[in-house]
N, CA, C and O of each residue as an XYZ file, in Angstrom:
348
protein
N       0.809     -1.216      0.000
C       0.000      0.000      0.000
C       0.835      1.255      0.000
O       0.445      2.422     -0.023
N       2.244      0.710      0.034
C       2.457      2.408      0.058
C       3.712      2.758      1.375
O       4.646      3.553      1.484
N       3.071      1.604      2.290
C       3.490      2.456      3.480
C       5.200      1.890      4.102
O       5.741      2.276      5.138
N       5.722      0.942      3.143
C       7.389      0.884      3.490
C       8.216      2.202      2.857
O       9.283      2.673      3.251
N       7.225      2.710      1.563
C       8.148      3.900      0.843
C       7.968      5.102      1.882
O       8.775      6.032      1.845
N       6.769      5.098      2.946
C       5.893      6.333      3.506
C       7.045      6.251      4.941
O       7.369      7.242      5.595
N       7.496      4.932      5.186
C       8.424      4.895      6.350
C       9.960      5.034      5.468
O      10.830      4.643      6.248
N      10.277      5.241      4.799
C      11.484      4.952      3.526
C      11.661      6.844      3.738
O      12.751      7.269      4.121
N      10.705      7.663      3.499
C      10.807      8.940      2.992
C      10.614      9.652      4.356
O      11.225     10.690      4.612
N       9.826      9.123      5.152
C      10.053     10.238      6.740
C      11.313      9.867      7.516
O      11.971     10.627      8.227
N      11.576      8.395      7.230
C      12.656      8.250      7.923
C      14.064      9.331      7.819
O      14.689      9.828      8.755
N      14.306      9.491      6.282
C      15.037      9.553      5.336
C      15.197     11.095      5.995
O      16.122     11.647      6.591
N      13.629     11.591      5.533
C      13.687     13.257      5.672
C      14.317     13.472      7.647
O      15.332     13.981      8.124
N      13.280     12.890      8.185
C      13.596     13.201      9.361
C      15.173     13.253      9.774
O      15.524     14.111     10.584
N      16.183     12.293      9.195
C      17.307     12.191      9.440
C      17.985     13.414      9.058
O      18.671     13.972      9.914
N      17.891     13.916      7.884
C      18.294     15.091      7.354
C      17.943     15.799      8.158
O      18.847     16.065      8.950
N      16.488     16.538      8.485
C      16.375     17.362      9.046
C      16.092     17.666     10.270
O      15.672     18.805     10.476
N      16.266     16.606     11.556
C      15.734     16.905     12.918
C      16.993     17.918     13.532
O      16.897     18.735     14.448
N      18.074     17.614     12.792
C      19.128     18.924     14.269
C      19.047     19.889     13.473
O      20.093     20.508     13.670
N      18.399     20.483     12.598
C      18.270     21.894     12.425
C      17.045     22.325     12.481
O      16.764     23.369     11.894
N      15.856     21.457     13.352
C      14.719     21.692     13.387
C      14.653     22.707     15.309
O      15.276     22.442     16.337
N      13.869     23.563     15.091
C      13.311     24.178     16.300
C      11.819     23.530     17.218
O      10.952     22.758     16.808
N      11.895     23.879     17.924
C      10.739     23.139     18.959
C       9.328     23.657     18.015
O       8.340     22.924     18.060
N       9.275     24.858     17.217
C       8.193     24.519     16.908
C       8.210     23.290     15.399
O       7.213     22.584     15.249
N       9.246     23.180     14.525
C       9.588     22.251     13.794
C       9.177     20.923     14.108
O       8.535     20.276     13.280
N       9.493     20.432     15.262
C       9.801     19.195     16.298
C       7.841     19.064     16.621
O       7.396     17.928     16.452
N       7.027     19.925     16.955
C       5.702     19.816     17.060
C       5.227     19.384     15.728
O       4.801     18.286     15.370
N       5.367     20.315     15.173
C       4.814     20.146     13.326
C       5.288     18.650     12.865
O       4.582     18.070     12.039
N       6.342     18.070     13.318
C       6.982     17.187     12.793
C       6.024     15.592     13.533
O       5.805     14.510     12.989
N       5.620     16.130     15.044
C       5.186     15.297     15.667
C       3.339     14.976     15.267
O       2.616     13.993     15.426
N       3.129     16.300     14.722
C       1.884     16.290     14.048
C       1.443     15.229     12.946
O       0.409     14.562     12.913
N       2.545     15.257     12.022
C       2.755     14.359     10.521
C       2.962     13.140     11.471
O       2.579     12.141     10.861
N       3.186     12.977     12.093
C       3.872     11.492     12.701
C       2.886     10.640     13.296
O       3.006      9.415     13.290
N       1.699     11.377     13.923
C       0.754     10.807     14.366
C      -0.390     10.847     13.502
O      -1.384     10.285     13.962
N      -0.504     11.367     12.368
C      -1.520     11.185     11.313
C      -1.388      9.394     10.968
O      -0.455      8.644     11.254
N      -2.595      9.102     10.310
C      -3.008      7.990     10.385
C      -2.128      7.863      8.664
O      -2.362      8.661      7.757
N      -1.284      6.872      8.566
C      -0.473      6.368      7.899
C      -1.222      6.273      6.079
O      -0.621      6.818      5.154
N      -2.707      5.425      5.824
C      -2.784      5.635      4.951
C      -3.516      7.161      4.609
O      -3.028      7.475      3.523
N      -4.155      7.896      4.901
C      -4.346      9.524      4.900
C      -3.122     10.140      4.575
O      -3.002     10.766      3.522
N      -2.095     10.005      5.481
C      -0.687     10.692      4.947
C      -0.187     10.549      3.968
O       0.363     11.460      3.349
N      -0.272      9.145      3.525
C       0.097      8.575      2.187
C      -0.548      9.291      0.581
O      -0.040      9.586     -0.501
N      -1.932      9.345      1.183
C      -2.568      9.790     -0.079
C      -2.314     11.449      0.075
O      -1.716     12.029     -0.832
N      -2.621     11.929      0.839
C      -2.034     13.262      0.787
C      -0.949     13.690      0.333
O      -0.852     14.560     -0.533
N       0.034     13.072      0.921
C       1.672     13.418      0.010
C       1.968     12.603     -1.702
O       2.917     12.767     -2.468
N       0.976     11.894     -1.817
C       1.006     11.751     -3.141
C       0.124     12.459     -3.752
O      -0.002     12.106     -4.925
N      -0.645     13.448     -3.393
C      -1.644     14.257     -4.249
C      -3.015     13.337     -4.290
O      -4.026     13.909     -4.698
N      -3.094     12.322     -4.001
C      -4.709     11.447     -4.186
C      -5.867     12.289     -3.802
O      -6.948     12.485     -4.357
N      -5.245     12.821     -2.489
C      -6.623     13.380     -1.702
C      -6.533     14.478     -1.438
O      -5.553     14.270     -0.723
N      -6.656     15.425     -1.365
C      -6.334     17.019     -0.955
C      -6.582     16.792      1.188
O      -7.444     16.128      1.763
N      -5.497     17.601      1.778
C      -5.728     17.241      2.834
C      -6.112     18.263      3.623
O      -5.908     19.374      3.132
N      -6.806     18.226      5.130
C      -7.067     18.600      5.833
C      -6.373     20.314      5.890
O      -5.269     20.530      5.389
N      -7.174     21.419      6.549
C      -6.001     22.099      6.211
C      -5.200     22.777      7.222
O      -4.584     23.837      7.111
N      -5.318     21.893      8.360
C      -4.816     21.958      9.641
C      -3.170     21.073      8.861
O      -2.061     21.511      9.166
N      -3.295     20.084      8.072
C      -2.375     19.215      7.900
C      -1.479     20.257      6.129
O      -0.421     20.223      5.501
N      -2.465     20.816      6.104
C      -1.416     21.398      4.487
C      -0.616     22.972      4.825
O       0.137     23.471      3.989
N      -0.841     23.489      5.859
C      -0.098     24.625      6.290
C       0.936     23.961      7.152
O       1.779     24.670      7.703
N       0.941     22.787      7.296
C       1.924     21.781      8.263
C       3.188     22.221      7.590
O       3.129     22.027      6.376
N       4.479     22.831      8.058
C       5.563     23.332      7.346
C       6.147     21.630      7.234
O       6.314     21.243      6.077
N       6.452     20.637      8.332
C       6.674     19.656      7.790
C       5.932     18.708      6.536
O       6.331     17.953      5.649
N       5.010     19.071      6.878
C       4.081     17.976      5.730
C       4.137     18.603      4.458
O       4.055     17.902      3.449
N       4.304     20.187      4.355
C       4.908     20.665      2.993
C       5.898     20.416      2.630
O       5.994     19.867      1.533
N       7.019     20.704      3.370
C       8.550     19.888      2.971
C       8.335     18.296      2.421
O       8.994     18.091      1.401
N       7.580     17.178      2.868
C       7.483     15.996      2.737
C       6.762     15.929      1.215
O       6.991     15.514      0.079
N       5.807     16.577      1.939
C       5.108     16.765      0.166
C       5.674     16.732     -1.254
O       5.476     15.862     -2.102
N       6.555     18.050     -1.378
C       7.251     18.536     -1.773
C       8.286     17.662     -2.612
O       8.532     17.658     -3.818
N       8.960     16.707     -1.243
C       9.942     15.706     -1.614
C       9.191     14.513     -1.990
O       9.899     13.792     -2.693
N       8.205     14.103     -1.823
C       7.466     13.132     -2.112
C       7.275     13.499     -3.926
O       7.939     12.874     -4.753
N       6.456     14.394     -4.259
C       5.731     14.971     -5.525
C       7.598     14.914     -6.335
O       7.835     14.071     -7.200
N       8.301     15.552     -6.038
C       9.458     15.442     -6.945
C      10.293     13.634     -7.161
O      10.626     13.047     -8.190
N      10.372     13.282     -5.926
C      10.434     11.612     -6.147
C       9.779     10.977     -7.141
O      10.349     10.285     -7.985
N       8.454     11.196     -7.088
C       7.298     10.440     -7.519
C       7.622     10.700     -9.214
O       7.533      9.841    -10.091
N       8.018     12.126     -9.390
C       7.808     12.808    -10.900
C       9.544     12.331    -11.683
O       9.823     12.213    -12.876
N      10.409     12.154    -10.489
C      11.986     11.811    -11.259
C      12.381     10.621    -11.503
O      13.302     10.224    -12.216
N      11.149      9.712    -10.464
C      11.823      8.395    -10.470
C       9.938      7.585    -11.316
O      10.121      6.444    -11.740
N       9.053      7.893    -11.428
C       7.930      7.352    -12.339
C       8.641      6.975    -13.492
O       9.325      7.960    -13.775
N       8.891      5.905    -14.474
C       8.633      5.621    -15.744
C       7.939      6.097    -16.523
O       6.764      5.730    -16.525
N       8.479      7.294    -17.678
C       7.495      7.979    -18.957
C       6.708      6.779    -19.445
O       5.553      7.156    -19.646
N       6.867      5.353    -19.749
C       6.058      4.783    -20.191
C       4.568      4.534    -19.205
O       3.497      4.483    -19.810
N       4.590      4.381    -17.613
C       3.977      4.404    -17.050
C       3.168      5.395    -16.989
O       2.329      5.189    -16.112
N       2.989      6.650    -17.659
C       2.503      7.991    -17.374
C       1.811      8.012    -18.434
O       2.290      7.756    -19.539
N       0.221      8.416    -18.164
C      -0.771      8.640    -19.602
C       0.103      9.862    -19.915
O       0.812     10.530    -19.162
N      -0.153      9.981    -21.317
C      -0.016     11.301    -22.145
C      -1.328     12.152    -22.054
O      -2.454     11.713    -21.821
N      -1.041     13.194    -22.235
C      -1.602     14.079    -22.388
C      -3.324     13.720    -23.021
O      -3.316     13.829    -24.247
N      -4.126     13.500    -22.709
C      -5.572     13.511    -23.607
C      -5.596     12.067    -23.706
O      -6.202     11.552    -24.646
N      -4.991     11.341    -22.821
C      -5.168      9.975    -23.024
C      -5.470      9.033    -21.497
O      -4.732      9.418    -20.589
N      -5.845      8.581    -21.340
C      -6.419      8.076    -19.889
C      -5.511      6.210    -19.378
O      -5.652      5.279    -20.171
N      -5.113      6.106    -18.736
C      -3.940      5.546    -17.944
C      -4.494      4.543    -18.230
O      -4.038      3.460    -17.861
């Protein structure tokens, strides 16, 4: 479902970024962490538009962010409808 890449990419981010994070960082961060795993999932892949307690989340934008560019560098062009054409 999703959710070894969803522990793959917070792990990942979190490592990078927890010692230059501030206590309010460290809240925001604890926010994304306790969201319910598949919700987070579809949110940071764009499926579902999220909550908007959860999309002003400065962490969950950063994740986003890195999620949506993953998703777009590492997808297969053959895997991707074209333009006017349906998947």
């Amino acid at each position: 479902m999703g959710f070894l890449e969803l522990d793959l990419v917070l792990g990942k981010w979190v490592e990078e970024h927890i010692h230059s994070m501030d206590e309010n960082g460290i809240k925001a961060l604890d926010h994304v962490l306790d969201l319910e795993n598949p919700d987070l999932w579809k949110w940071l892949t764009a499926q579902e538009q999220p909550p908007e307690a959860v999309e002003i989340n400065p962490v969950f934008t950063a994740l986003h962010d890195k999620v949506v560019n993953n998703l777009n560098s590492h997808s297969a062009s053959e895997t991707r409808a074209m333009p006017g054409q349906h998947g």
